[in-house]
mmCIF file of the C-alpha atoms, coordinates in Angstrom:
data_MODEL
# 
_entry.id   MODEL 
# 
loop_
_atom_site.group_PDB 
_atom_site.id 
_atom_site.type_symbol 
_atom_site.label_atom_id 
_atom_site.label_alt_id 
_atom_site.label_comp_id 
_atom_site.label_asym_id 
_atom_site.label_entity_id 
_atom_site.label_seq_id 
_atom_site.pdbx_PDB_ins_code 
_atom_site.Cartn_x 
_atom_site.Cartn_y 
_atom_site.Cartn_z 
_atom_site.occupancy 
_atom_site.B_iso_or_equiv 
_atom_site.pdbx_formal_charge 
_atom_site.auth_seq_id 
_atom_site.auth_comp_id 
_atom_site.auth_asym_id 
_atom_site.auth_atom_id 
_atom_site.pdbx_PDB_model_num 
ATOM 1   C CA . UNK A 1 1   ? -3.936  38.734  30.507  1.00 0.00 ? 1   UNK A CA 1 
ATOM 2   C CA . UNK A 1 2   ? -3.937  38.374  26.837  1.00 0.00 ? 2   UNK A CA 1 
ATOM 3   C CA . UNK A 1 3   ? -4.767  35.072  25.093  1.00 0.00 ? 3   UNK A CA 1 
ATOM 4   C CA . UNK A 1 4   ? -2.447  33.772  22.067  1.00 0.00 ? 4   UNK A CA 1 
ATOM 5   C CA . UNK A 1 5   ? -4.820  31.628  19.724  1.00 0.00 ? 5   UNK A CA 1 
ATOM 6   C CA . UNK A 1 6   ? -2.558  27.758  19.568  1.00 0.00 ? 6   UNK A CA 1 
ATOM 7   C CA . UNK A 1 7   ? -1.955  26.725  15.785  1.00 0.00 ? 7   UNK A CA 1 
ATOM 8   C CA . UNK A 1 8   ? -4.132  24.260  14.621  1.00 0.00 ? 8   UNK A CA 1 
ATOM 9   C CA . UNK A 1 9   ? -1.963  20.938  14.658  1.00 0.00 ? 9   UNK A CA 1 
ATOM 10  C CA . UNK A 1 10  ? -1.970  20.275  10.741  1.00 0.00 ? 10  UNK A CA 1 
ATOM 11  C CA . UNK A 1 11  ? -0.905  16.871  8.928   1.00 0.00 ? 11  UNK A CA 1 
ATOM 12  C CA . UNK A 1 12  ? 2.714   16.242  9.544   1.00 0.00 ? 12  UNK A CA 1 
ATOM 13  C CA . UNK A 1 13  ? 4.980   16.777  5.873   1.00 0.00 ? 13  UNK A CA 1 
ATOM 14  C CA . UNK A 1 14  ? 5.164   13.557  4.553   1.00 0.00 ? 14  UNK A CA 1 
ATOM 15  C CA . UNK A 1 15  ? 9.215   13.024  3.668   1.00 0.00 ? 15  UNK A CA 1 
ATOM 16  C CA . UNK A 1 16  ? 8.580   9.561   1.745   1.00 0.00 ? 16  UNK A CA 1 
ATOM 17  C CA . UNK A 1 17  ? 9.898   10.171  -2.165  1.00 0.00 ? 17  UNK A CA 1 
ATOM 18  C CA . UNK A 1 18  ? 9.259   8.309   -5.033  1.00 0.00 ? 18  UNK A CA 1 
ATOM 19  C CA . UNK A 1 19  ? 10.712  9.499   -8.693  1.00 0.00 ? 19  UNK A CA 1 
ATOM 20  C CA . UNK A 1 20  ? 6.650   9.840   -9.612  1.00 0.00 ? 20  UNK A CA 1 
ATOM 21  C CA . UNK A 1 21  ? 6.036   11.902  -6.795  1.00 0.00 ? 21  UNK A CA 1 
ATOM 22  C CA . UNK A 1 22  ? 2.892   9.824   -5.834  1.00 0.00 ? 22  UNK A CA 1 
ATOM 23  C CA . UNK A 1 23  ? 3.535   9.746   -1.988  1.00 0.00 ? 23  UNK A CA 1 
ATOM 24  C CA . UNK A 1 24  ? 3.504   13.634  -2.141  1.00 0.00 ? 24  UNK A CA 1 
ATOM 25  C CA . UNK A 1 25  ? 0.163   13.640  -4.080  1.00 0.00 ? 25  UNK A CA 1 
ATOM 26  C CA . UNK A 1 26  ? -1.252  11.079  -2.395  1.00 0.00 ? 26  UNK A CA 1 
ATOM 27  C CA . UNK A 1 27  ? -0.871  13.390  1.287   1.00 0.00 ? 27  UNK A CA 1 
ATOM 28  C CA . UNK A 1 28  ? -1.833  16.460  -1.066  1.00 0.00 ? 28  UNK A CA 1 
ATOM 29  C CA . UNK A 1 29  ? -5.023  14.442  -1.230  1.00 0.00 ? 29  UNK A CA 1 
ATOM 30  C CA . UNK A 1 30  ? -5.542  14.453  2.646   1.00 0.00 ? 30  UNK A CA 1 
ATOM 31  C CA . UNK A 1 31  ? -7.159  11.536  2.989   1.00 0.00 ? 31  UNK A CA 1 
ATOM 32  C CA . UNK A 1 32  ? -8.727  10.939  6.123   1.00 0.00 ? 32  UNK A CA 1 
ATOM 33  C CA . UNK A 1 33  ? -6.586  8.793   8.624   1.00 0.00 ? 33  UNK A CA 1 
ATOM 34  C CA . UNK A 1 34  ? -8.013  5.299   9.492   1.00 0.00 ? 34  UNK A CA 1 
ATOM 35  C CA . UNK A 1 35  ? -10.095 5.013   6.239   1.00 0.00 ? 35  UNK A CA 1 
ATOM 36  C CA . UNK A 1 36  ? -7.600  3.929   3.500   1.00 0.00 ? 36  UNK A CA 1 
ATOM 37  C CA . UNK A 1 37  ? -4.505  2.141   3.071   1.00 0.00 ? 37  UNK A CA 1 
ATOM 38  C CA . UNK A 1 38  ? -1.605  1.298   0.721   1.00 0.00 ? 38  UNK A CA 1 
ATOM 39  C CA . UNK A 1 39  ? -1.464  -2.067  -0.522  1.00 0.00 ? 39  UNK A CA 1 
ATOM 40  C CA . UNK A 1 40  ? 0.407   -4.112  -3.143  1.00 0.00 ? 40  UNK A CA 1 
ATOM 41  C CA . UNK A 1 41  ? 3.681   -3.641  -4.405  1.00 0.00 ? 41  UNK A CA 1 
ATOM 42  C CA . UNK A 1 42  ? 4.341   0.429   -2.861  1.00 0.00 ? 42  UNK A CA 1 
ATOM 43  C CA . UNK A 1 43  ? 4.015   -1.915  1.106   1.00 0.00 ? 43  UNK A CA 1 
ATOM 44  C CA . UNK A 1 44  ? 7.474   -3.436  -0.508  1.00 0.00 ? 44  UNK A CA 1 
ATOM 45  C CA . UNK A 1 45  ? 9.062   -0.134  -1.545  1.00 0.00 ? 45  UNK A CA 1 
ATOM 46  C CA . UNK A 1 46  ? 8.673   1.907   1.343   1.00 0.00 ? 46  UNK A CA 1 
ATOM 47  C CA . UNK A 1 47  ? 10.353  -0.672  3.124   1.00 0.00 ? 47  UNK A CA 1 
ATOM 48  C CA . UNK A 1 48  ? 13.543  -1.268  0.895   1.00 0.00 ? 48  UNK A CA 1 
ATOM 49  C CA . UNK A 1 49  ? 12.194  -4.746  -0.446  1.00 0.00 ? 49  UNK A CA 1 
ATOM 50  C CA . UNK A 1 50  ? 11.943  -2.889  -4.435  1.00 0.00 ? 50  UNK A CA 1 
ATOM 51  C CA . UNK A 1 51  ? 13.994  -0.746  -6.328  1.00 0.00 ? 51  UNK A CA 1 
ATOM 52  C CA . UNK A 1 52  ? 10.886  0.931   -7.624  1.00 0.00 ? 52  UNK A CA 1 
ATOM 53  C CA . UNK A 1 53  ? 7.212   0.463   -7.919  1.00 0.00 ? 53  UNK A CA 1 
ATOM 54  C CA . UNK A 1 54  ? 4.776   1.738   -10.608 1.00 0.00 ? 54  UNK A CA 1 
ATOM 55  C CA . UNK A 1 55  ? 1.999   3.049   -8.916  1.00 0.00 ? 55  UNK A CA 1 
ATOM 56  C CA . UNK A 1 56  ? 0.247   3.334   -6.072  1.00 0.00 ? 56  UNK A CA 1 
ATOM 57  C CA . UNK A 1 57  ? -2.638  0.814   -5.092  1.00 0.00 ? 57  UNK A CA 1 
ATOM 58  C CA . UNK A 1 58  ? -4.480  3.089   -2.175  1.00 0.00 ? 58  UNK A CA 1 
ATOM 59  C CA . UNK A 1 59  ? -7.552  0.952   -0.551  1.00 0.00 ? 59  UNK A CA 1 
ATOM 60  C CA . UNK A 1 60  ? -10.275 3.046   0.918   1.00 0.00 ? 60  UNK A CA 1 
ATOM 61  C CA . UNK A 1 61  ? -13.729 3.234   2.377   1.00 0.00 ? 61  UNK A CA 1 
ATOM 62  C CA . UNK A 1 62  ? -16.222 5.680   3.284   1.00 0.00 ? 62  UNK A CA 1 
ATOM 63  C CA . UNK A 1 63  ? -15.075 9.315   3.606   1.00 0.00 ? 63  UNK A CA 1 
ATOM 64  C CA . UNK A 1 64  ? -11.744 8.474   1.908   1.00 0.00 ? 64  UNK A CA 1 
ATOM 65  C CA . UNK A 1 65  ? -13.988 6.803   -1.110  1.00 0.00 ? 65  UNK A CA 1 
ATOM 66  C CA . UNK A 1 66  ? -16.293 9.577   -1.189  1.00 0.00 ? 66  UNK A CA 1 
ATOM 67  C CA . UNK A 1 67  ? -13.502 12.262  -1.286  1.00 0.00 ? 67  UNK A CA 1 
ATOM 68  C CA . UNK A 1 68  ? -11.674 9.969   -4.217  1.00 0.00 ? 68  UNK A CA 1 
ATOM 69  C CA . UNK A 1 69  ? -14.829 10.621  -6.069  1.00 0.00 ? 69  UNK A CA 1 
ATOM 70  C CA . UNK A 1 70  ? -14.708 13.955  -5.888  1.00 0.00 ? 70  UNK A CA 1 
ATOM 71  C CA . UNK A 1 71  ? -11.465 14.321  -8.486  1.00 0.00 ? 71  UNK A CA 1 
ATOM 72  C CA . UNK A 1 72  ? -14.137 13.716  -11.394 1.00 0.00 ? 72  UNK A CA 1 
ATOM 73  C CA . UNK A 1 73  ? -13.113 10.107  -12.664 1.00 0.00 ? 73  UNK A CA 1 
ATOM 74  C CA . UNK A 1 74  ? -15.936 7.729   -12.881 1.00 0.00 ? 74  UNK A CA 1 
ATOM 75  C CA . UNK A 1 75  ? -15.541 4.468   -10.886 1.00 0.00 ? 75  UNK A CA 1 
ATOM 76  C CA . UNK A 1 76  ? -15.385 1.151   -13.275 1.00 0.00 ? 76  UNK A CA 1 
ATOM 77  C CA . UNK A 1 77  ? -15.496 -2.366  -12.219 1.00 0.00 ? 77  UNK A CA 1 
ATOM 78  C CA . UNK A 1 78  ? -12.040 -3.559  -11.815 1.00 0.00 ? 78  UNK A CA 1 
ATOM 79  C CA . UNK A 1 79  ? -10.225 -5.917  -13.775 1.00 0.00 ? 79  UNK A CA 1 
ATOM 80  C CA . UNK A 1 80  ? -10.651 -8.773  -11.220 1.00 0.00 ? 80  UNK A CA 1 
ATOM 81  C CA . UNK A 1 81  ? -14.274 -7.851  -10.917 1.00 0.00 ? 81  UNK A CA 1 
ATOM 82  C CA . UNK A 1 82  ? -14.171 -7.535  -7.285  1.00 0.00 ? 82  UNK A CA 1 
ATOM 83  C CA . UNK A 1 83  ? -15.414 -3.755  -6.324  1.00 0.00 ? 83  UNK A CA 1 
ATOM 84  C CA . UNK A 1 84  ? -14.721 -0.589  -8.026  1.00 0.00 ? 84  UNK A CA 1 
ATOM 85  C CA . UNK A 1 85  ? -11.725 1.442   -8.936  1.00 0.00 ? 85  UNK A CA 1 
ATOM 86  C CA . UNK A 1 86  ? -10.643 5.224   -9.489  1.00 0.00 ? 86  UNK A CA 1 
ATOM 87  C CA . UNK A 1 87  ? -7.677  6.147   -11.294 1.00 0.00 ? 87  UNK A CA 1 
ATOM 88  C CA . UNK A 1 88  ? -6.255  9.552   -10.503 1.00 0.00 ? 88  UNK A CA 1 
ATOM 89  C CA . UNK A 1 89  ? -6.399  11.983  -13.306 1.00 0.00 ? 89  UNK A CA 1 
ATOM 90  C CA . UNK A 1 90  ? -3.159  12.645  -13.747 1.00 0.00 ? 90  UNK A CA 1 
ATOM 91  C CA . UNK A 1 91  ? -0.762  10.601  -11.400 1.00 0.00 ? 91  UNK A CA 1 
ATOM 92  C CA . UNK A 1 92  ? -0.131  6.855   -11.356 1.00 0.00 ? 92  UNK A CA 1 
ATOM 93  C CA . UNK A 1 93  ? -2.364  6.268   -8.386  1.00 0.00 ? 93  UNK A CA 1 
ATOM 94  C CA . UNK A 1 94  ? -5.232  3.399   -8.372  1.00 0.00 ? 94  UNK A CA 1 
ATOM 95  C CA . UNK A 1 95  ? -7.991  3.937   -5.325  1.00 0.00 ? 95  UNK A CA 1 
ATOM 96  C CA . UNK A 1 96  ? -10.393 1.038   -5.251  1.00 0.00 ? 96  UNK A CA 1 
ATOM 97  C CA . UNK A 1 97  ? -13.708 0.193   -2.740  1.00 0.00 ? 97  UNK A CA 1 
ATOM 98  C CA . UNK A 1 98  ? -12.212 -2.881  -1.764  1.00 0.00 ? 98  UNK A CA 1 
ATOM 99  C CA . UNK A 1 99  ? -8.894  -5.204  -2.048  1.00 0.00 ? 99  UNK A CA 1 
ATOM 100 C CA . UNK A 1 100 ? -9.042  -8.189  -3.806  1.00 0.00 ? 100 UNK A CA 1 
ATOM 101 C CA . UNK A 1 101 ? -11.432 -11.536 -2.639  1.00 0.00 ? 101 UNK A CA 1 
ATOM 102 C CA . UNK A 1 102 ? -10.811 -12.988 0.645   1.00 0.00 ? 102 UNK A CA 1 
ATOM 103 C CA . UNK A 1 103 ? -8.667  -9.305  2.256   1.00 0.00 ? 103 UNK A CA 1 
ATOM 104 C CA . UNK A 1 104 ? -11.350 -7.558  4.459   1.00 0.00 ? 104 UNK A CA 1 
ATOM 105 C CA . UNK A 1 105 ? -11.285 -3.882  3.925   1.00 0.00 ? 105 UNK A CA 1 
ATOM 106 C CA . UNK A 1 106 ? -11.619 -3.520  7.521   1.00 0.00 ? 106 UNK A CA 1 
ATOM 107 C CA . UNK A 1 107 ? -9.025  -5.442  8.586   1.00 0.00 ? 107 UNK A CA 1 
ATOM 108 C CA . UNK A 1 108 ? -6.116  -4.148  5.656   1.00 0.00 ? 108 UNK A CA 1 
ATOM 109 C CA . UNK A 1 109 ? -6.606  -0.744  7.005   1.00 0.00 ? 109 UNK A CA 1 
ATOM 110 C CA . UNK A 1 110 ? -7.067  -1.255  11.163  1.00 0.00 ? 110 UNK A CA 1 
ATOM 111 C CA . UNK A 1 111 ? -4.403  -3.454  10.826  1.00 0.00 ? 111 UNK A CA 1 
ATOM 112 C CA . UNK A 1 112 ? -1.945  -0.990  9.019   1.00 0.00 ? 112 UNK A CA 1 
ATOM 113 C CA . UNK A 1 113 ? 1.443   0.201   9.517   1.00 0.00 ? 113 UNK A CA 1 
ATOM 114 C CA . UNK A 1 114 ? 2.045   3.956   9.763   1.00 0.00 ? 114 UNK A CA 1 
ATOM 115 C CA . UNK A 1 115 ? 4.662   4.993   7.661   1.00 0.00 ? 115 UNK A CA 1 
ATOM 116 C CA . UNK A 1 116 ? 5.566   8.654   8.066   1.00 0.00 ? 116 UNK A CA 1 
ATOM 117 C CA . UNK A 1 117 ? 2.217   9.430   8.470   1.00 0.00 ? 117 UNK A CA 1 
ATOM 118 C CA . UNK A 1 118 ? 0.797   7.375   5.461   1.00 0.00 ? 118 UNK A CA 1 
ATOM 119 C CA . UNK A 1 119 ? -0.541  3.963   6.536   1.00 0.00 ? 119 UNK A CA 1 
ATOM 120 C CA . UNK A 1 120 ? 0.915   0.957   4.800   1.00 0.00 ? 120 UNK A CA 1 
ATOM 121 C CA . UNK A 1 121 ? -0.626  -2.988  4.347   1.00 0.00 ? 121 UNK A CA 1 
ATOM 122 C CA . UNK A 1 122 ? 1.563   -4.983  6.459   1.00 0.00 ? 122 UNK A CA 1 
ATOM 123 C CA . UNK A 1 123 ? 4.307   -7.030  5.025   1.00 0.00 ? 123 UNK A CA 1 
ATOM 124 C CA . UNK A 1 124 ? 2.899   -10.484 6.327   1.00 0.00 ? 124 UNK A CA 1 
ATOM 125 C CA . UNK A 1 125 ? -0.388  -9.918  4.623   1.00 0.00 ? 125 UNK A CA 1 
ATOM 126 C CA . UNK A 1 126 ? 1.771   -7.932  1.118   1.00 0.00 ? 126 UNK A CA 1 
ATOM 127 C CA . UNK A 1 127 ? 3.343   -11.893 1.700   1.00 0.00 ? 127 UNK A CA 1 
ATOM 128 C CA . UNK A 1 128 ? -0.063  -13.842 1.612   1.00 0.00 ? 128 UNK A CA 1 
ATOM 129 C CA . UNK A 1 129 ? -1.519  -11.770 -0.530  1.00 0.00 ? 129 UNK A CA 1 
ATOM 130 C CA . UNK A 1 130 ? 1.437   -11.989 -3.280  1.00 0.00 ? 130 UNK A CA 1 
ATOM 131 C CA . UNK A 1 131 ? 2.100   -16.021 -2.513  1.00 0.00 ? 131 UNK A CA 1 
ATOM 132 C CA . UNK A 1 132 ? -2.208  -16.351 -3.269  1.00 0.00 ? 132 UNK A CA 1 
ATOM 133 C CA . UNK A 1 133 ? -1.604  -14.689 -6.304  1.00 0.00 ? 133 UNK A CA 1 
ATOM 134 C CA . UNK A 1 134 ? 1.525   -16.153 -6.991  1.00 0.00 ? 134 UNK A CA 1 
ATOM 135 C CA . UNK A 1 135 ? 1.579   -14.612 -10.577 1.00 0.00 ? 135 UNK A CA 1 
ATOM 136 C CA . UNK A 1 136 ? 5.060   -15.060 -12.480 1.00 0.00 ? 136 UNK A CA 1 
ATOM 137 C CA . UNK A 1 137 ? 6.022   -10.628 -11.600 1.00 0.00 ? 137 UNK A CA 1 
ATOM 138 C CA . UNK A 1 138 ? 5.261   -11.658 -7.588  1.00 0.00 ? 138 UNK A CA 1 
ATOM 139 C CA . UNK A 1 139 ? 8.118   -13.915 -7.177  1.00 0.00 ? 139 UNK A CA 1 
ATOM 140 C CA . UNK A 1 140 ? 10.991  -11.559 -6.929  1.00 0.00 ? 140 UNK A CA 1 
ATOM 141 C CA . UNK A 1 141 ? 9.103   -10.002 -4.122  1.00 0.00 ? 141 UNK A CA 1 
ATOM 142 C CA . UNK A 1 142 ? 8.158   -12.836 -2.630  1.00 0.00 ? 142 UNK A CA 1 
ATOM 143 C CA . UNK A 1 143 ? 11.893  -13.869 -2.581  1.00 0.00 ? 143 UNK A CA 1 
ATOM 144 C CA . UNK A 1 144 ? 12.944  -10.396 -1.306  1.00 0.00 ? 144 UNK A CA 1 
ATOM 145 C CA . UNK A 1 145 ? 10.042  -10.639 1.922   1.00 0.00 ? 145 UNK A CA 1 
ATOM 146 C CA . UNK A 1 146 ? 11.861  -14.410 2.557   1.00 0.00 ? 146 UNK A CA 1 
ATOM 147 C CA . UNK A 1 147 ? 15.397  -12.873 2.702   1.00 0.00 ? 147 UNK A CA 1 
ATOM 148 C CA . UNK A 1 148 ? 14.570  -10.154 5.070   1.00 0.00 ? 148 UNK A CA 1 
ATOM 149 C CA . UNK A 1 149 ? 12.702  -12.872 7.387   1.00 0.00 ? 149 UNK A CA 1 
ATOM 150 C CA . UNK A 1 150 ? 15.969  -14.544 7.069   1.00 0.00 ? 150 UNK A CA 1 
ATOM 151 C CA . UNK A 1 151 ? 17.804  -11.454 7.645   1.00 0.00 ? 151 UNK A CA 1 
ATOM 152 C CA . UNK A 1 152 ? 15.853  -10.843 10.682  1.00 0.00 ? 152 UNK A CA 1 
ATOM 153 C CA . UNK A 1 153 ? 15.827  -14.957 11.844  1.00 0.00 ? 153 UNK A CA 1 
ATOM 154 C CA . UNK A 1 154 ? 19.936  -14.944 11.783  1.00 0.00 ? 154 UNK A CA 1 
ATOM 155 C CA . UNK A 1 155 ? 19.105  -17.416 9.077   1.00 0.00 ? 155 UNK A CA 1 
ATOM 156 C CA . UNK A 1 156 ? 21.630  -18.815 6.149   1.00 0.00 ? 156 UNK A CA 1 
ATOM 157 C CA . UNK A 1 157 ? 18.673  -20.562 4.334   1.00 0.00 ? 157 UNK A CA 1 
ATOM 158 C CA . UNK A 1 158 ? 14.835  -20.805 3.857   1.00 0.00 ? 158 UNK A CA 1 
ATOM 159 C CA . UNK A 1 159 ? 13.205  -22.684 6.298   1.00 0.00 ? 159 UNK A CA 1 
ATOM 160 C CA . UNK A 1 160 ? 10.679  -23.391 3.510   1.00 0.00 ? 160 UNK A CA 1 
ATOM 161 C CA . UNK A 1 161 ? 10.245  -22.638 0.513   1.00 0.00 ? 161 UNK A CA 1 
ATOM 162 C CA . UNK A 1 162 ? 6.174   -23.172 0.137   1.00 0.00 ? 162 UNK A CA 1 
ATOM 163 C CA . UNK A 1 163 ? 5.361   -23.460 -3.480  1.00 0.00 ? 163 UNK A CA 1 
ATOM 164 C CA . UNK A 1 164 ? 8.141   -20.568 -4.866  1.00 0.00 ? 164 UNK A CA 1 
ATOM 165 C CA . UNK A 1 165 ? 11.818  -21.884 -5.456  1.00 0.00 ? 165 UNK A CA 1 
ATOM 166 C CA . UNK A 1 166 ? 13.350  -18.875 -4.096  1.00 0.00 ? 166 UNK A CA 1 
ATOM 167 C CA . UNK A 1 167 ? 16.634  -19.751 -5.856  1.00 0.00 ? 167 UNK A CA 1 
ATOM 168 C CA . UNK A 1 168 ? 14.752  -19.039 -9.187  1.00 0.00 ? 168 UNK A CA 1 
ATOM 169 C CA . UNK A 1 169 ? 12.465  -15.924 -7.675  1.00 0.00 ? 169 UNK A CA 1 
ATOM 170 C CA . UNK A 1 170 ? 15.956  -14.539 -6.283  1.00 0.00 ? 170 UNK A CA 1 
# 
């Protein structure tokens, strides 16, 4: 009887697209499942809820951190001042130690959603997160994450509006 070694089962091809190409780099990386995320703005785009996004804002920990060190950029403090950040050396991809105050690290990546193989922050907690921030570039997406929850609710208006007018945000 002869024995026929069994392929390793590798990474599955990750068929998200961007213009940038920054999904496909970001899997190049090979990041190791259940230790990073992607959170702000890219959670919206995968989903349909932007016509585009500007980079990618990848949340890790442990082995994923240590491996993002490893491209040769020294971590700085980032702008908030909450944790440290790594910009990739030559794509538009921002990997920081920790997501802004208040969003466990923990929690934004156990709690992810797997998006062809690349896990994603959820869009309830993209929601908080943005409506927190509520900074004058969040309110079209804030408006856009309302419209689908109406979409999905059978609804013809808000319910509420909380402190965006999503007539203005629209």
């Amino acid at each position: 009887m002869t024995l026929t070694a069994v392929p390793a089962l590798s990474r599955p091809r990750t068929l998200l697209t961007d213009p940038a190409g920054l999904f496909a780099e970001l899997a190049r990386l090979d990041l190791p499942q259940g230790e990073y995320v992607v959170c702000g703005s890219a959670a919206l785009y995968v989903r349909g809820l932007r016509a585009r996004m500007g980079d990618l804002d990848v949340l890790t920990r442990g082995p994923a951190w240590q491996k993002v060190l490893s491209l040769g950029v020294p971590p700085t403090v980032a702008l908030s001042g909450h944790g440290l950040v790594v910009n990739h050396p030559a794509a538009a991809i921002e990997f920081v130690d920790r997501w802004t105050a208040g969003w466990p690290t923990d929690y934004l990546i156990a709690s992810a959603d797997l998006i062809d193989g690349i896990p994603f922050m959820r869009l309830g907690d993209v929601l908080a997160w943005k409506q927190r921030a509520h900074r004058p570039k969040d309110l079209p997406d804030i408006a856009a994450v309302h419209r689908l929850r109406r979409l999905w609710n059978g609804d013809s208006a808000p319910a509420r509006t909380d402190k965006t007018d999503w007539r203005k945000a629209a």
